[in-house]
N, CA, C and O of each residue as an XYZ file, in Angstrom:
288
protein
N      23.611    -12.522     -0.367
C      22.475    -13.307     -0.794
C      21.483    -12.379     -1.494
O      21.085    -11.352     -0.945
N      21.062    -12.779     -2.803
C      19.872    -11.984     -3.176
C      18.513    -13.267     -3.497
O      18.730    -14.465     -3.681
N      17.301    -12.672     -3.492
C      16.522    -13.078     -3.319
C      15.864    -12.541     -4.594
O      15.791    -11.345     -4.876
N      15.319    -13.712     -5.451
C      14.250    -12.804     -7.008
C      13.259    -13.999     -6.559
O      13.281    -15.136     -6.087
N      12.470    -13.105     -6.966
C      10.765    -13.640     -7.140
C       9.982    -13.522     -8.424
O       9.546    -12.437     -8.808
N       9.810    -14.637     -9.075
C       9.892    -14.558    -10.742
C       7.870    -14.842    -10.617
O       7.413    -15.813    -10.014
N       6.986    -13.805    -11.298
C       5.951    -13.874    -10.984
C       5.087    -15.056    -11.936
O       3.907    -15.362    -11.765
N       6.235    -15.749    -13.220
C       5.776    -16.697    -14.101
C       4.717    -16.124    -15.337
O       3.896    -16.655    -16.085
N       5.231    -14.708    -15.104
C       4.605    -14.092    -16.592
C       5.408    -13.130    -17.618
O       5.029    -12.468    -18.584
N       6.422    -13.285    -17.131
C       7.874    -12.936    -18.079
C       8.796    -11.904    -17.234
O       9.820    -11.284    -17.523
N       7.822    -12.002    -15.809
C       8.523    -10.355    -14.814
C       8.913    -11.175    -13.952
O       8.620    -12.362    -13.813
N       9.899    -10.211    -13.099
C      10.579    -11.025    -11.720
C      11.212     -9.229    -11.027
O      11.234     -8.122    -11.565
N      11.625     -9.692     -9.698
C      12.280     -8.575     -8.890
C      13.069     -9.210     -8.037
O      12.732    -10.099     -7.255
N      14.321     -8.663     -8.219
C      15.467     -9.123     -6.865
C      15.901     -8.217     -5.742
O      16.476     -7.129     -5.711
N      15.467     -8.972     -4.907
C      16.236     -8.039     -3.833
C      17.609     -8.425     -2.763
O      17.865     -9.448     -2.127
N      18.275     -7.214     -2.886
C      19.088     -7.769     -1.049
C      19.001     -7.049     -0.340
O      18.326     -6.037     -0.530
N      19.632     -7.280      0.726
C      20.343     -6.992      2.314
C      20.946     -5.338      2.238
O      22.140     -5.060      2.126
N      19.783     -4.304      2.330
C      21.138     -3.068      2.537
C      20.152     -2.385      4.090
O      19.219     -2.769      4.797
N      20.696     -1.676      4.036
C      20.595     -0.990      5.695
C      20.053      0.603      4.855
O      20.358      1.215      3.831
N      18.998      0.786      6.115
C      18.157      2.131      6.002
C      18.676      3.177      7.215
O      18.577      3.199      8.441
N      19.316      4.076      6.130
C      20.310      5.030      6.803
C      19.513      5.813      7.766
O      20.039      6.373      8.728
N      18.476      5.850      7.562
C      18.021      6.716      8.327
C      17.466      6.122      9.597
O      17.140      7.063     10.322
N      17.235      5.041     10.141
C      16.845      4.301     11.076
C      18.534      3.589     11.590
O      19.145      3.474     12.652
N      18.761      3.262     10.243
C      19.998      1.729     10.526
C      19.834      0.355     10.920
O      20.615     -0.514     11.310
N      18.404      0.415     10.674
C      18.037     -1.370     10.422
C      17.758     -1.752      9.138
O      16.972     -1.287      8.312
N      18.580     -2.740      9.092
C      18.509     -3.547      7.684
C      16.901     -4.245      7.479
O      16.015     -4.869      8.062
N      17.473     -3.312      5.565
C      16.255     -3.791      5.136
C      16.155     -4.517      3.910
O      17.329     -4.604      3.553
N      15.209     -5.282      2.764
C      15.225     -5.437      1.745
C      14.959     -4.564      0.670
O      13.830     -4.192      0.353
N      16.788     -4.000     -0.301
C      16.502     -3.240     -1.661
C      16.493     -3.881     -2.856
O      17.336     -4.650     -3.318
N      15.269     -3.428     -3.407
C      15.206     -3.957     -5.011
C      16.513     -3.604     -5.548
O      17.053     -2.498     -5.595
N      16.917     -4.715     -5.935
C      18.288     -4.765     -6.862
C      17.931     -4.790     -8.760
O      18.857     -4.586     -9.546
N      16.467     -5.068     -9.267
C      16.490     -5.158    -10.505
C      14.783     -5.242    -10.602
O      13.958     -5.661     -9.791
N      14.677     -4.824    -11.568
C      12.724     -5.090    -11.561
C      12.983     -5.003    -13.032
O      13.824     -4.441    -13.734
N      11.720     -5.938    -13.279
C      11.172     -5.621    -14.732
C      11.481     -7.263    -15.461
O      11.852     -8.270    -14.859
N      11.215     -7.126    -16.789
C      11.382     -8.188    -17.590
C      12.267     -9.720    -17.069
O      13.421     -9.515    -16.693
N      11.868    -10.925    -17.043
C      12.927    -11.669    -16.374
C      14.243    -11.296    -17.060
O      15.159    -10.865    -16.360
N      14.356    -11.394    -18.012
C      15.376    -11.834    -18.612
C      16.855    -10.825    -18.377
O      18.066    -10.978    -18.536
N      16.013     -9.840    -17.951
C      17.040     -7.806    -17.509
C      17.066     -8.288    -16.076
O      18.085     -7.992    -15.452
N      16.015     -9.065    -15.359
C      16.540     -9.118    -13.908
C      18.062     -9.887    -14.211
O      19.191     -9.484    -13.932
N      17.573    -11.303    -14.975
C      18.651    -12.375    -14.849
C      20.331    -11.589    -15.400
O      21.449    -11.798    -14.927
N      19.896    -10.614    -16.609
C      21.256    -10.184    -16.790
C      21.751     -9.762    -15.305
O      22.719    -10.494    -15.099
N      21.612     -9.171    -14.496
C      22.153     -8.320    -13.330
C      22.211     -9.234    -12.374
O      22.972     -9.020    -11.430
N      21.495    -10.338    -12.407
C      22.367    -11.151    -11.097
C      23.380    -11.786    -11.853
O      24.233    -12.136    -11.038
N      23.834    -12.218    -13.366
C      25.015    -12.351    -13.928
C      25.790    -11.517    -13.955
O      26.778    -11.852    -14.608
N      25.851    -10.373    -13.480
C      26.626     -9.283    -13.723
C      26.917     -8.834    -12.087
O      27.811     -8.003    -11.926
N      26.334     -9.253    -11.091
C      26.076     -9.425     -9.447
C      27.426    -10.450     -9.320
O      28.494    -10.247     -8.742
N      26.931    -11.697    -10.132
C      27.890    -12.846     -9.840
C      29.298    -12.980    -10.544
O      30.038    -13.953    -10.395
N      29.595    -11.790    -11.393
C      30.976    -12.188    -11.978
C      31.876    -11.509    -10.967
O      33.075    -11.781    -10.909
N      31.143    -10.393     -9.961
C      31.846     -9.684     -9.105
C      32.271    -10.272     -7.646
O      33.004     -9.991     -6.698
N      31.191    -11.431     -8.137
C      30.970    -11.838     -6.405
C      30.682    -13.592     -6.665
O      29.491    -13.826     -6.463
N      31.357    -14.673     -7.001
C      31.426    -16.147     -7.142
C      30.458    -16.527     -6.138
O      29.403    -17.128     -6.346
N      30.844    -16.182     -5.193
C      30.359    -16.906     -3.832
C      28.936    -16.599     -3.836
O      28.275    -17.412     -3.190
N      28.235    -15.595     -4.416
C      26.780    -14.825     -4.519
C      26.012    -16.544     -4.263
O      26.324    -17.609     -4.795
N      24.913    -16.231     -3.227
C      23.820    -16.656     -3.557
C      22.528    -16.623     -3.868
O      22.032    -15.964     -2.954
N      21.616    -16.956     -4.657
C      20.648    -16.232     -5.079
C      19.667    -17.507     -5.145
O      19.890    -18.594     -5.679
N      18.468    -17.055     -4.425
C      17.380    -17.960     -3.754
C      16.010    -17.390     -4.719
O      15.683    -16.206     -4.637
N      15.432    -18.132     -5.418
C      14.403    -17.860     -6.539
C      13.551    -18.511     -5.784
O      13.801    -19.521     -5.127
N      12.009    -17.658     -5.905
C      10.908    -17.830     -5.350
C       9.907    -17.860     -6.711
O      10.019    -16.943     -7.525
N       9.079    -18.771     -6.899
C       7.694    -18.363     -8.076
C       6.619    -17.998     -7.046
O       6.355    -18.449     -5.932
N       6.256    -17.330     -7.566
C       4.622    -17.533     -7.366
C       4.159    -16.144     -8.137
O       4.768    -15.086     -8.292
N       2.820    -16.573     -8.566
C       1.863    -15.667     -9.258
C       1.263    -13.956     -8.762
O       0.707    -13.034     -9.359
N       1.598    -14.122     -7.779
C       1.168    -12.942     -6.692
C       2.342    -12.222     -6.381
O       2.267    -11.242     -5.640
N       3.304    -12.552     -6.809
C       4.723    -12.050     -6.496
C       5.306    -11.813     -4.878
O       6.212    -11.027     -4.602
N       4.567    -12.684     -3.871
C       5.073    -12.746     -2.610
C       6.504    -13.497     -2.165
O       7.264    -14.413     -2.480
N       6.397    -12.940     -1.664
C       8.226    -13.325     -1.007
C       8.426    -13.506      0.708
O       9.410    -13.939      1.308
N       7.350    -13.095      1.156
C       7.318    -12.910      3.117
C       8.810    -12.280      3.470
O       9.346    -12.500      4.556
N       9.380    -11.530      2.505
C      10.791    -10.881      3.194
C      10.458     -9.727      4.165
O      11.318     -9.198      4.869
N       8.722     -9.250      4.157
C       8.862     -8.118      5.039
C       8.299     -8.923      6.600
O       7.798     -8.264      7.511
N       8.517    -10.567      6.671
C       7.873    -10.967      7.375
C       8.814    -10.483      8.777
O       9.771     -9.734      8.578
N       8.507    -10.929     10.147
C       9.585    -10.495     11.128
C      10.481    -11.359     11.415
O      10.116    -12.424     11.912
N      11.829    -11.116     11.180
C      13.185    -12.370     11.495
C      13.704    -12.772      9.984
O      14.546    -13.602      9.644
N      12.770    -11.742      9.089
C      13.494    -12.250      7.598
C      14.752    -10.741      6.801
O      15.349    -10.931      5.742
């Protein structure tokens, strides 16, 4: 599952699911930042590898996502 948060001013950032080696609790890594359109290439390029991919788009102006919330 990746998660982008498109801020509705031509930018967005995706993230997923990887694990922090140094602890070993999973965390959320930016998978793409910058321009929408360079995020969107890379979750097309995410999904030719992976069909099943799901990818959950968030707007908002502030670019919040609550992924650092607790249980997310």
């Amino acid at each position: 599952m990746i998660v982008k948060c498109a801020t509705l001013d031509g930018k967005a950032k995706a993230f997923q699911r990887g694990y922090d080696l140094m602890s070993g609790e999973r965390v959320w890594l930016v998978l793409a930042e910058g321009a929408e359109a360079e995020v969107d290439a890379a979750l097309s390029r995410q999904r030719a590898n992976d069909p099943d991919l799901w990818v959950i788009e968030i707007e908002d102006r502030a670019g919040r996502t609550l992924l650092d919330e607790p249980g997310l």
